[in-house]
LUMBASE-564233 format. One record per residue (C-alpha): residue in one letter; x, y, z. Coordinates in Angstrom, 2 decimals, decimal comma, padded with zeros to 5 digits. Example, Ala and Ser with C-alpha at 12.3 -4.5 7.8 and 13.67 -1.06 7.14 Angstrom:
REM residues 2
+---+---------+---------+---------+
| r |       u |       v |       w |
+---+---------+---------+---------+
| A |  012,30 | -004,50 |  007,80 |
| S |  013,67 | -001,06 |  007,14 |
+---+---------+---------+---------+
//
This chain:
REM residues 292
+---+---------+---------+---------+
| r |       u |       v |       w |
+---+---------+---------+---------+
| X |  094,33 |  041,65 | -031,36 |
| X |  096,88 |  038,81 | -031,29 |
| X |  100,22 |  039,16 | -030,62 |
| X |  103,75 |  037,79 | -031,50 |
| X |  106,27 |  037,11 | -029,06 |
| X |  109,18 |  038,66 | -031,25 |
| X |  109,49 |  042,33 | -030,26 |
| X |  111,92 |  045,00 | -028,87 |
| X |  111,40 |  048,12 | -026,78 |
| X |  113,93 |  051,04 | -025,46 |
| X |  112,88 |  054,12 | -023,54 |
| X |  115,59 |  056,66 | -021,45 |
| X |  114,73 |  058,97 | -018,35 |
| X |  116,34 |  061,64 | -016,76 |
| X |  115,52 |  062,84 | -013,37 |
| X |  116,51 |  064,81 | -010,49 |
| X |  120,24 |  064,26 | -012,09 |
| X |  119,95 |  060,24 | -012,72 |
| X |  119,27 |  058,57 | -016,07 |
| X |  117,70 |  055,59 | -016,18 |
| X |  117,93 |  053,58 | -019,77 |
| X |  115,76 |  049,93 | -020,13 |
| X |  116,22 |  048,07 | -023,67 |
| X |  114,68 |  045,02 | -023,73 |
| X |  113,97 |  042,23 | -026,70 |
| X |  112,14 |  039,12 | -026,72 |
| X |  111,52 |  035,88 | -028,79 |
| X |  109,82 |  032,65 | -028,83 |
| X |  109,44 |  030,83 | -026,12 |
| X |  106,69 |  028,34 | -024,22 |
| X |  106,44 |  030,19 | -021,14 |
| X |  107,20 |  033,46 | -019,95 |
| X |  110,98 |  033,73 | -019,12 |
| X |  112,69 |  036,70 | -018,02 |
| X |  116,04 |  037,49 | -017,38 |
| X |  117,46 |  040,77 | -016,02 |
| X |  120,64 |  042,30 | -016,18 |
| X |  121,01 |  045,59 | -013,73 |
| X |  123,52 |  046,97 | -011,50 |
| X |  123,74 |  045,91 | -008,24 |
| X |  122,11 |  049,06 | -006,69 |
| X |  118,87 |  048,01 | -008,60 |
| X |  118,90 |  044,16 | -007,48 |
| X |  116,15 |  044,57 | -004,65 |
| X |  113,63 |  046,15 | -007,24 |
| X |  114,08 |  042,62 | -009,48 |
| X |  110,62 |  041,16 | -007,96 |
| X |  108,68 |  044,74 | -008,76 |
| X |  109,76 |  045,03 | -012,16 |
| X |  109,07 |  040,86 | -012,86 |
| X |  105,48 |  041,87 | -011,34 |
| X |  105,16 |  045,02 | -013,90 |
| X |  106,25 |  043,01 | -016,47 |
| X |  103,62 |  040,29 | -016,42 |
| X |  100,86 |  043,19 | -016,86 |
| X |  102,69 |  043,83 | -020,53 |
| X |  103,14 |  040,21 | -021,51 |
| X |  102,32 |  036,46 | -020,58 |
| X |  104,21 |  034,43 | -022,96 |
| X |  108,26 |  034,68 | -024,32 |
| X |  111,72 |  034,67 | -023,70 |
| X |  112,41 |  038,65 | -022,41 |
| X |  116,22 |  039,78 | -021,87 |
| X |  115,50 |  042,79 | -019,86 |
| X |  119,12 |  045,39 | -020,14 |
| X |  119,30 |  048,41 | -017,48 |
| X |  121,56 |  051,02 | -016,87 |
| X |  121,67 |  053,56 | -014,38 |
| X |  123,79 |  056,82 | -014,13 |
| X |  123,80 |  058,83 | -010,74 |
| X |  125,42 |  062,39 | -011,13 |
| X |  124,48 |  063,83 | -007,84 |
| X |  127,12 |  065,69 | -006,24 |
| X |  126,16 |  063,99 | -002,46 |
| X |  126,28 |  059,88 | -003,54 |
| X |  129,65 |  059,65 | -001,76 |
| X |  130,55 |  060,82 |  001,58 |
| X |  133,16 |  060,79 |  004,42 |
| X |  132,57 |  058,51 |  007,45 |
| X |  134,57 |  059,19 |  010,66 |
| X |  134,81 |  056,01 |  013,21 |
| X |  135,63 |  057,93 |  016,52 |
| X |  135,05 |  054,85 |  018,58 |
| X |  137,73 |  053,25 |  016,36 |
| X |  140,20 |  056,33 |  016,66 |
| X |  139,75 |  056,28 |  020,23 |
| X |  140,86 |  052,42 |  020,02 |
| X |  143,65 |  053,37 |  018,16 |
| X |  145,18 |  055,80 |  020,79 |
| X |  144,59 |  053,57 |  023,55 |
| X |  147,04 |  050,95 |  021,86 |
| X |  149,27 |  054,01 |  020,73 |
| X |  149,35 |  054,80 |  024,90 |
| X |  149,97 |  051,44 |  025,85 |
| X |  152,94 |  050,89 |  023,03 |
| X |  154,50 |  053,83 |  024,95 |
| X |  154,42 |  053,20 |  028,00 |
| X |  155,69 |  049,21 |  027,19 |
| X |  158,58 |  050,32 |  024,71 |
| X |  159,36 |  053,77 |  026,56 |
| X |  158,74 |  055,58 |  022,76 |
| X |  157,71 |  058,69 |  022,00 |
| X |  153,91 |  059,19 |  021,16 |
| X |  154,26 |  061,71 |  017,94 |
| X |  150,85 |  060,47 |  016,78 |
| X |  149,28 |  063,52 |  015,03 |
| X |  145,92 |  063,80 |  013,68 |
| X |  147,07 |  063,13 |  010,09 |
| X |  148,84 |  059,78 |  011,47 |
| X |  145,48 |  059,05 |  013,05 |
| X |  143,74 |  059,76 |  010,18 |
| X |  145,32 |  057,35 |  008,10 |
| X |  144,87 |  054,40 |  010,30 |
| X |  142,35 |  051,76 |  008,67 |
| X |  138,80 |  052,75 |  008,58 |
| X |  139,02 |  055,60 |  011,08 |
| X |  137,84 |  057,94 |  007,79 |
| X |  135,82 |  055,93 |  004,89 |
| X |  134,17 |  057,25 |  001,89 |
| X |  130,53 |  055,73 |  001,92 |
| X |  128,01 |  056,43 | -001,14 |
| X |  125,15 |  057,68 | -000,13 |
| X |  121,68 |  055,66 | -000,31 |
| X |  119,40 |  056,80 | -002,71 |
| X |  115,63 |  057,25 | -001,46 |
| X |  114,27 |  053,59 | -002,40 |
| X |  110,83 |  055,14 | -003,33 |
| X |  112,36 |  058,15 | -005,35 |
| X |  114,71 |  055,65 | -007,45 |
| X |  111,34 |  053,15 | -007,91 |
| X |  109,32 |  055,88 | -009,63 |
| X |  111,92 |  057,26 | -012,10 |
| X |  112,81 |  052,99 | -012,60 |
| X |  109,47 |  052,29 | -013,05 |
| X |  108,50 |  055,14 | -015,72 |
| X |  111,09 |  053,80 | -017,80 |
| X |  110,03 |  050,66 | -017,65 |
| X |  106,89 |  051,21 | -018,74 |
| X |  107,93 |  053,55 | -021,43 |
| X |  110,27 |  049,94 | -022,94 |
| X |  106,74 |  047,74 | -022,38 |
| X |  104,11 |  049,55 | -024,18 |
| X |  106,79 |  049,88 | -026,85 |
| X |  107,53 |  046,25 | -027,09 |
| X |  103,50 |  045,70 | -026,48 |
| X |  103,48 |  047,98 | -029,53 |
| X |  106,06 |  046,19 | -031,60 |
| X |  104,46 |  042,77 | -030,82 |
| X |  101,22 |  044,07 | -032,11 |
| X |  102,32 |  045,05 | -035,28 |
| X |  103,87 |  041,91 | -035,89 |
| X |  100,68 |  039,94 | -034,85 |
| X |  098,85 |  041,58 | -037,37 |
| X |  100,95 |  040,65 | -040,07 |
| X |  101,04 |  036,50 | -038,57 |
| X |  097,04 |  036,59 | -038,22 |
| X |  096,99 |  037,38 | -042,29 |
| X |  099,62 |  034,53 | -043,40 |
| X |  097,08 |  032,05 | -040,81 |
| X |  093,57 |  033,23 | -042,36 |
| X |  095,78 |  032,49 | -045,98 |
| X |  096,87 |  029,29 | -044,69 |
| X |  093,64 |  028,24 | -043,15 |
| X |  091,72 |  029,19 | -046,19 |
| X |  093,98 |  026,93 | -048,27 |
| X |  093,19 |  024,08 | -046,10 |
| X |  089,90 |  024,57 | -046,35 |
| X |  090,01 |  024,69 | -050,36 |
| X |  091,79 |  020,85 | -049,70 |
| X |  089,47 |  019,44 | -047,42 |
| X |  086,47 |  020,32 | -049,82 |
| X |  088,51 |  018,82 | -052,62 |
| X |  088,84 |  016,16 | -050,86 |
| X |  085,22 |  015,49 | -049,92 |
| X |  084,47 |  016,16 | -053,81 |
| X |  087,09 |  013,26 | -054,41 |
| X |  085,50 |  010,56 | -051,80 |
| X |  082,46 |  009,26 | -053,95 |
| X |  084,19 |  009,67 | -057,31 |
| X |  086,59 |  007,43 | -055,53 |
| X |  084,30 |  004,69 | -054,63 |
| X |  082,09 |  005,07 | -058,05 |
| X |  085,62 |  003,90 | -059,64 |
| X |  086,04 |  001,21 | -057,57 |
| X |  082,57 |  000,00 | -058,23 |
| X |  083,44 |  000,61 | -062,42 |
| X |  086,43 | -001,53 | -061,90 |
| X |  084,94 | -004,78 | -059,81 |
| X |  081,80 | -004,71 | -062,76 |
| X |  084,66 | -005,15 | -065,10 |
| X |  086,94 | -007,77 | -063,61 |
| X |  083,48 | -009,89 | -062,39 |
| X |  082,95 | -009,14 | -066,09 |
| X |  086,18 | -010,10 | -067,93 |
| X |  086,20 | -013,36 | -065,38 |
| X |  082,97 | -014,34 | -065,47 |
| X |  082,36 | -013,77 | -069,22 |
| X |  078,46 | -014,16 | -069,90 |
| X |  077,56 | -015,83 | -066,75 |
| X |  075,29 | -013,50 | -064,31 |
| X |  076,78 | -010,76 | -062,37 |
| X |  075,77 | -010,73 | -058,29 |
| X |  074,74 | -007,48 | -057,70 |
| X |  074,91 | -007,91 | -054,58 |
| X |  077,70 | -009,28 | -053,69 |
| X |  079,45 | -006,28 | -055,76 |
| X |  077,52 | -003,63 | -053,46 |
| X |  078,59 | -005,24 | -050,46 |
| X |  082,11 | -005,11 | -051,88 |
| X |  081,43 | -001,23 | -052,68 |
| X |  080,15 | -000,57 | -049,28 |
| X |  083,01 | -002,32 | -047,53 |
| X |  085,51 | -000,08 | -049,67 |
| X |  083,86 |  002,97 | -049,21 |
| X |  083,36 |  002,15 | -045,49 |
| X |  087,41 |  001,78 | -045,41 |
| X |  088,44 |  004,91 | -047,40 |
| X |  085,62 |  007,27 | -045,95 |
| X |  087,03 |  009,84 | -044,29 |
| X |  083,83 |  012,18 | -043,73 |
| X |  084,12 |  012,22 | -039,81 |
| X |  087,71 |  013,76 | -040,88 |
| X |  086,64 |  016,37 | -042,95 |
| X |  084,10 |  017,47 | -040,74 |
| X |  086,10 |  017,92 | -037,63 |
| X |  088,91 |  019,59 | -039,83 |
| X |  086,85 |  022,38 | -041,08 |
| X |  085,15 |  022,88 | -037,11 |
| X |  088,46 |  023,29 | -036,27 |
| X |  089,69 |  025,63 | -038,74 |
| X |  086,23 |  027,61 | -037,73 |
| X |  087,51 |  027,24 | -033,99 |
| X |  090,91 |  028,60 | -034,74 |
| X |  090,02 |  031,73 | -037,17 |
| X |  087,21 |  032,71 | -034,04 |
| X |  090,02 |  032,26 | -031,64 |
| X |  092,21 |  034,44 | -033,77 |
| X |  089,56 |  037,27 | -033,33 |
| X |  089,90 |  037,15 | -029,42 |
| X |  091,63 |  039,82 | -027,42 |
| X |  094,85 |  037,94 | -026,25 |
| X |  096,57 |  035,15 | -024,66 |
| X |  095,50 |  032,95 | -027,60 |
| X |  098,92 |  030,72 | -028,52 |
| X |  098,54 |  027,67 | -025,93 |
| X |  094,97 |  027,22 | -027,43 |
| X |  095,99 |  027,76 | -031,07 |
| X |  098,40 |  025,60 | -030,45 |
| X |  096,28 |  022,68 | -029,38 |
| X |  094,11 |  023,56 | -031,76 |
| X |  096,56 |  022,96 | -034,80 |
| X |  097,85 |  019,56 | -032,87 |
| X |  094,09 |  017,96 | -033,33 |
| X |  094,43 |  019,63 | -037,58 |
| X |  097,66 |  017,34 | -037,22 |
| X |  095,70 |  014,43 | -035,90 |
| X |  092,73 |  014,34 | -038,49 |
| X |  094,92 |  015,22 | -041,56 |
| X |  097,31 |  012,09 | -040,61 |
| X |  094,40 |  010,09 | -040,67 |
| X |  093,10 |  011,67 | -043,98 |
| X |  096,31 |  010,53 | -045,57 |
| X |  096,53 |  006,70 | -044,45 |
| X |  093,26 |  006,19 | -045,64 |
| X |  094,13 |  007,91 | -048,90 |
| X |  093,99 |  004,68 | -051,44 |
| X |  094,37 |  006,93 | -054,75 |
| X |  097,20 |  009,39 | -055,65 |
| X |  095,06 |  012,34 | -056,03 |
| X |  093,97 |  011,86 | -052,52 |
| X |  097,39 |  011,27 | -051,50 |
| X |  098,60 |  014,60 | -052,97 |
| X |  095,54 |  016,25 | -051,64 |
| X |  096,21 |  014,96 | -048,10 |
| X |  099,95 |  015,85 | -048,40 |
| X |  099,22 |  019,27 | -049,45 |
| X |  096,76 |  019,66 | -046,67 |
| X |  099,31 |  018,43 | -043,86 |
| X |  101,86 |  020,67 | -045,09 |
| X |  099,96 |  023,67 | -044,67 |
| X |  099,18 |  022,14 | -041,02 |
| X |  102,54 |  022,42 | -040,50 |
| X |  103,16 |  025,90 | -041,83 |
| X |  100,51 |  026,82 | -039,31 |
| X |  101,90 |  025,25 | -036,30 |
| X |  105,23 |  026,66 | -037,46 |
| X |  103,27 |  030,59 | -037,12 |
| X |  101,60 |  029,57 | -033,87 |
| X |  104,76 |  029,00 | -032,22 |
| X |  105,01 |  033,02 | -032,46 |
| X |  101,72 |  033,99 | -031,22 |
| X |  102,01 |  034,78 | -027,63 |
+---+---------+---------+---------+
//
Protein backbone atom coordinates (compact mmCIF):
# COMPACT_ATOMS: atom_id res chain seq x y z
CA UNK A 1 0.00 0.00 0.00
CA UNK A 2 1.57 3.35 -0.96
CA UNK A 3 1.68 6.13 1.03
CA UNK A 4 1.56 10.02 1.00
CA UNK A 5 3.75 12.08 2.92
CA UNK A 6 0.89 14.59 3.98
CA UNK A 7 -0.52 13.33 7.31
CA UNK A 8 -1.14 14.31 11.00
CA UNK A 9 -1.28 12.29 14.20
CA UNK A 10 -2.12 13.27 18.08
CA UNK A 11 -2.33 10.82 20.94
CA UNK A 12 -2.33 11.95 25.05
CA UNK A 13 -1.16 9.72 28.10
CA UNK A 14 -1.57 9.90 31.57
CA UNK A 15 0.49 8.05 34.01
CA UNK A 16 1.57 7.67 37.45
CA UNK A 17 0.36 11.58 37.68
CA UNK A 18 2.26 12.91 34.32
CA UNK A 19 0.61 13.56 30.96
CA UNK A 20 2.39 13.24 28.11
CA UNK A 21 0.69 14.88 24.74
CA UNK A 22 2.70 14.30 21.03
CA UNK A 23 0.93 16.09 17.89
CA UNK A 24 2.79 15.81 15.03
CA UNK A 25 2.11 16.76 11.06
CA UNK A 26 4.05 16.23 8.07
CA UNK A 27 4.35 17.26 4.33
CA UNK A 28 6.34 16.89 1.29
CA UNK A 29 9.63 16.69 1.36
CA UNK A 30 12.81 14.72 -0.48
CA UNK A 31 14.20 13.21 2.47
CA UNK A 32 13.16 12.48 5.81
CA UNK A 33 13.43 15.66 8.02
CA UNK A 34 12.44 15.92 11.47
CA UNK A 35 12.27 18.55 13.77
CA UNK A 36 11.31 18.39 17.47
CA UNK A 37 10.07 20.75 19.77
CA UNK A 38 10.06 19.41 23.66
CA UNK A 39 10.87 20.76 26.94
CA UNK A 40 14.10 20.72 28.11
CA UNK A 41 13.58 17.77 30.57
CA UNK A 42 12.89 15.59 27.42
CA UNK A 43 16.07 16.79 25.30
CA UNK A 44 18.28 13.59 26.06
CA UNK A 45 15.43 11.23 24.72
CA UNK A 46 15.69 13.36 21.10
CA UNK A 47 18.00 10.44 19.49
CA UNK A 48 15.37 7.53 20.82
CA UNK A 49 12.39 9.08 19.55
CA UNK A 50 14.35 10.10 15.88
CA UNK A 51 15.21 6.17 16.00
CA UNK A 52 11.31 5.22 16.68
CA UNK A 53 10.36 7.45 14.24
CA UNK A 54 12.19 6.04 11.24
CA UNK A 55 10.30 2.56 11.95
CA UNK A 56 6.85 4.70 11.09
CA UNK A 57 8.19 6.62 8.12
CA UNK A 58 11.21 7.07 5.62
CA UNK A 59 10.37 9.99 3.60
CA UNK A 60 8.87 13.85 4.66
CA UNK A 61 9.15 16.89 6.41
CA UNK A 62 7.78 15.81 10.28
CA UNK A 63 7.29 18.76 12.95
CA UNK A 64 7.17 16.62 15.95
CA UNK A 65 5.16 19.02 19.13
CA UNK A 66 5.49 17.56 22.88
CA UNK A 67 4.29 18.55 26.02
CA UNK A 68 4.78 17.23 29.29
CA UNK A 69 2.91 17.93 32.64
CA UNK A 70 4.43 16.54 36.00
CA UNK A 71 1.91 16.79 39.00
CA UNK A 72 3.76 14.77 41.50
CA UNK A 73 3.76 16.19 44.81
CA UNK A 74 7.87 15.20 45.33
CA UNK A 75 9.43 17.01 41.82
CA UNK A 76 10.77 19.81 44.04
CA UNK A 77 12.71 19.56 47.12
CA UNK A 78 14.82 21.39 49.77
CA UNK A 79 18.65 21.10 49.60
CA UNK A 80 20.69 22.04 52.72
CA UNK A 81 24.61 22.92 51.97
CA UNK A 82 26.08 22.32 55.54
CA UNK A 83 29.59 22.51 54.26
CA UNK A 84 28.58 25.98 52.96
CA UNK A 85 26.83 27.04 56.34
CA UNK A 86 29.76 25.95 58.14
CA UNK A 87 31.80 28.41 55.70
CA UNK A 88 29.56 30.97 56.48
CA UNK A 89 30.14 30.96 60.32
CA UNK A 90 33.71 30.70 60.04
CA UNK A 91 33.75 34.21 58.20
CA UNK A 92 30.88 35.35 60.68
CA UNK A 93 33.75 34.33 63.62
CA UNK A 94 36.47 35.93 62.00
CA UNK A 95 34.34 39.38 61.23
CA UNK A 96 34.04 39.36 65.06
CA UNK A 97 36.86 38.92 66.29
CA UNK A 98 38.49 41.69 63.49
CA UNK A 99 35.65 44.40 64.07
CA UNK A 100 35.04 43.49 67.90
CA UNK A 101 30.96 43.00 66.81
CA UNK A 102 28.57 41.08 68.20
CA UNK A 103 27.86 37.60 66.53
CA UNK A 104 23.75 37.63 66.68
CA UNK A 105 23.78 35.20 63.74
CA UNK A 106 20.67 33.00 64.29
CA UNK A 107 19.64 30.10 62.36
CA UNK A 108 17.07 32.10 60.33
CA UNK A 109 20.06 34.66 59.42
CA UNK A 110 21.98 31.56 58.42
CA UNK A 111 19.36 30.28 56.60
CA UNK A 112 19.02 33.00 54.34
CA UNK A 113 22.57 33.24 53.28
CA UNK A 114 22.99 32.23 49.44
CA UNK A 115 22.56 28.65 48.64
CA UNK A 116 22.86 27.32 52.19
CA UNK A 117 18.91 26.03 51.53
CA UNK A 118 17.91 25.50 47.63
CA UNK A 119 14.83 24.10 46.22
CA UNK A 120 16.00 21.33 43.66
CA UNK A 121 13.29 19.38 41.41
CA UNK A 122 13.54 16.12 41.70
CA UNK A 123 14.82 13.74 38.74
CA UNK A 124 12.37 11.71 37.27
CA UNK A 125 13.35 7.87 36.75
CA UNK A 126 14.86 8.15 33.04
CA UNK A 127 13.42 4.64 32.23
CA UNK A 128 9.91 5.32 33.88
CA UNK A 129 9.55 8.78 31.86
CA UNK A 130 10.89 6.72 28.42
CA UNK A 131 8.02 4.21 28.59
CA UNK A 132 5.05 6.57 29.25
CA UNK A 133 7.13 9.03 26.27
CA UNK A 134 7.40 6.33 24.15
CA UNK A 135 3.63 4.93 24.29
CA UNK A 136 2.58 8.18 23.21
CA UNK A 137 4.63 8.34 20.61
CA UNK A 138 3.63 5.48 19.11
CA UNK A 139 0.02 6.11 19.70
CA UNK A 140 0.80 9.84 17.22
CA UNK A 141 2.79 7.32 14.50
CA UNK A 142 0.44 4.62 13.72
CA UNK A 143 -2.08 7.46 13.54
CA UNK A 144 -0.17 9.51 11.11
CA UNK A 145 0.91 5.92 9.41
CA UNK A 146 -2.89 5.66 9.32
CA UNK A 147 -3.65 9.07 7.92
CA UNK A 148 -0.90 8.71 5.25
CA UNK A 149 -2.49 5.53 4.13
CA UNK A 150 -5.69 6.80 3.50
CA UNK A 151 -4.42 9.48 1.53
CA UNK A 152 -2.20 7.08 -0.60
CA UNK A 153 -5.08 5.31 -1.59
CA UNK A 154 -6.83 8.08 -2.92
CA UNK A 155 -3.17 9.40 -5.02
CA UNK A 156 -2.69 5.65 -6.39
CA UNK A 157 -6.42 6.11 -8.14
CA UNK A 158 -5.79 9.76 -9.73
CA UNK A 159 -2.08 7.85 -11.10
CA UNK A 160 -3.79 4.52 -12.55
CA UNK A 161 -6.40 7.51 -14.23
CA UNK A 162 -3.54 9.43 -15.35
CA UNK A 163 -1.47 6.57 -16.55
CA UNK A 164 -4.35 5.06 -18.37
CA UNK A 165 -4.83 8.35 -20.24
CA UNK A 166 -1.35 8.25 -21.38
CA UNK A 167 -1.62 5.13 -22.52
CA UNK A 168 -4.92 5.96 -24.64
CA UNK A 169 -2.22 8.85 -26.31
CA UNK A 170 0.59 6.81 -26.98
CA UNK A 171 -1.65 4.22 -28.93
CA UNK A 172 -3.15 7.18 -30.75
CA UNK A 173 -0.19 8.11 -31.53
CA UNK A 174 1.21 4.87 -32.96
CA UNK A 175 -2.26 4.70 -34.98
CA UNK A 176 -1.20 8.26 -36.33
CA UNK A 177 2.60 7.29 -37.45
CA UNK A 178 1.84 5.41 -40.84
CA UNK A 179 -1.21 7.50 -41.72
CA UNK A 180 1.39 10.15 -41.34
CA UNK A 181 3.88 8.89 -43.75
CA UNK A 182 1.06 7.40 -46.31
CA UNK A 183 0.25 11.36 -46.60
CA UNK A 184 3.48 12.31 -47.19
CA UNK A 185 3.89 9.73 -49.85
CA UNK A 186 0.11 11.12 -51.42
CA UNK A 187 1.60 14.52 -51.44
CA UNK A 188 5.30 13.94 -53.21
CA UNK A 189 3.10 11.63 -56.10
CA UNK A 190 1.29 14.84 -56.56
CA UNK A 191 3.90 17.59 -56.68
CA UNK A 192 6.35 14.98 -58.92
CA UNK A 193 2.97 14.94 -60.68
CA UNK A 194 1.86 18.60 -61.09
CA UNK A 195 5.84 19.30 -61.99
CA UNK A 196 6.55 16.74 -64.07
CA UNK A 197 3.25 16.70 -66.02
CA UNK A 198 3.19 13.43 -68.27
CA UNK A 199 6.77 12.61 -68.06
CA UNK A 200 7.49 9.21 -65.94
CA UNK A 201 7.33 9.19 -62.27
CA UNK A 202 10.65 7.47 -60.37
CA UNK A 203 9.26 5.22 -58.12
CA UNK A 204 12.01 4.93 -56.60
CA UNK A 205 13.35 7.80 -55.94
CA UNK A 206 9.80 8.69 -54.24
CA UNK A 207 10.21 5.53 -51.83
CA UNK A 208 13.49 6.50 -50.86
CA UNK A 209 12.04 9.94 -50.13
CA UNK A 210 9.16 8.06 -48.07
CA UNK A 211 11.58 5.99 -46.20
CA UNK A 212 13.83 8.89 -45.30
CA UNK A 213 10.62 10.77 -43.88
CA UNK A 214 9.28 8.06 -42.11
CA UNK A 215 12.79 7.17 -40.80
CA UNK A 216 12.81 10.99 -39.37
CA UNK A 217 9.29 11.17 -37.82
CA UNK A 218 9.24 7.46 -36.46
CA UNK A 219 8.96 7.48 -33.11
CA UNK A 220 8.22 3.60 -32.42
CA UNK A 221 11.33 3.09 -30.06
CA UNK A 222 9.33 6.00 -28.09
CA UNK A 223 6.19 4.48 -27.82
CA UNK A 224 7.47 1.33 -26.83
CA UNK A 225 9.58 2.39 -23.93
CA UNK A 226 6.64 4.77 -22.82
CA UNK A 227 4.11 2.12 -22.36
CA UNK A 228 7.11 -0.39 -20.47
CA UNK A 229 7.32 2.31 -18.34
CA UNK A 230 3.88 3.06 -17.56
CA UNK A 231 3.74 -1.01 -16.98
CA UNK A 232 6.87 -0.44 -14.61
CA UNK A 233 5.25 2.31 -12.67
CA UNK A 234 1.50 0.83 -12.16
CA UNK A 235 3.61 -2.69 -10.83
CA UNK A 236 5.63 -0.44 -8.66
CA UNK A 237 2.47 1.17 -7.40
CA UNK A 238 1.33 -2.36 -6.20
CA UNK A 239 4.52 -2.77 -3.95
CA UNK A 240 4.42 -2.56 -0.19
CA UNK A 241 6.26 0.83 0.43
CA UNK A 242 9.08 3.10 0.03
CA UNK A 243 8.10 3.51 -3.65
CA UNK A 244 8.45 7.62 -4.37
CA UNK A 245 12.37 7.87 -5.25
CA UNK A 246 11.67 5.08 -7.89
CA UNK A 247 8.36 6.52 -9.13
CA UNK A 248 9.98 9.39 -9.35
CA UNK A 249 12.70 8.31 -11.70
CA UNK A 250 10.41 6.48 -13.30
CA UNK A 251 8.17 9.52 -14.45
CA UNK A 252 11.65 11.56 -15.27
CA UNK A 253 12.48 8.81 -18.22
CA UNK A 254 8.06 9.34 -19.27
CA UNK A 255 9.48 13.05 -19.40
CA UNK A 256 12.40 12.07 -21.54
CA UNK A 257 10.57 9.90 -24.28
CA UNK A 258 7.44 12.17 -24.48
CA UNK A 259 9.90 15.30 -25.22
CA UNK A 260 11.23 13.39 -27.88
CA UNK A 261 7.72 12.28 -29.14
CA UNK A 262 6.91 15.93 -29.55
CA UNK A 263 10.07 17.31 -31.57
CA UNK A 264 9.62 14.74 -33.95
CA UNK A 265 5.94 15.54 -34.19
CA UNK A 266 5.81 17.09 -38.00
CA UNK A 267 1.80 17.27 -38.09
CA UNK A 268 -0.57 19.12 -35.68
CA UNK A 269 -2.48 16.17 -34.65
CA UNK A 270 0.69 14.66 -33.46
CA UNK A 271 1.64 17.80 -31.91
CA UNK A 272 -1.59 17.98 -29.85
CA UNK A 273 -1.30 14.32 -29.17
CA UNK A 274 2.26 14.71 -27.83
CA UNK A 275 1.25 17.85 -25.83
CA UNK A 276 -1.57 16.15 -24.27
CA UNK A 277 0.59 13.22 -23.42
CA UNK A 278 3.41 15.45 -21.68
CA UNK A 279 0.92 17.18 -19.73
CA UNK A 280 -0.39 14.28 -18.10
CA UNK A 281 3.49 13.42 -17.46
CA UNK A 282 3.52 16.27 -15.60
CA UNK A 283 0.35 15.83 -13.60
CA UNK A 284 2.00 12.58 -12.60
CA UNK A 285 5.26 13.84 -11.47
CA UNK A 286 3.27 16.58 -9.75
CA UNK A 287 1.35 13.30 -7.53
CA UNK A 288 4.67 11.52 -7.11
CA UNK A 289 6.12 14.28 -5.31
CA UNK A 290 3.53 13.09 -2.45
CA UNK A 291 4.16 9.50 -2.40
CA UNK A 292 6.56 8.77 0.30
Amino acid sequence: MIKSMTGFGRFEISKAERKITVELKSVNHRYLDVNIRMPKKLNFFESSIRNLLKQYASRGKIDIFITYEDMTETQVALKYNETLAREYMEYYKKMRETFGLENDVKVSTLARCPEVITMEEQTADEEELWNILKQALEGAFEQLVETRAAEGIHLKKDLIEKLDNMETYVEKVEERSPKIVAEYREKIEAKVKELLDDTQIDENRIAQEVVLFADKICTDEETVRLKSHIRNMKETLEASEGIGRKLDFIAQEMNREANTILSKANDLETSNLAIELKTEVEKVREQIQNIE
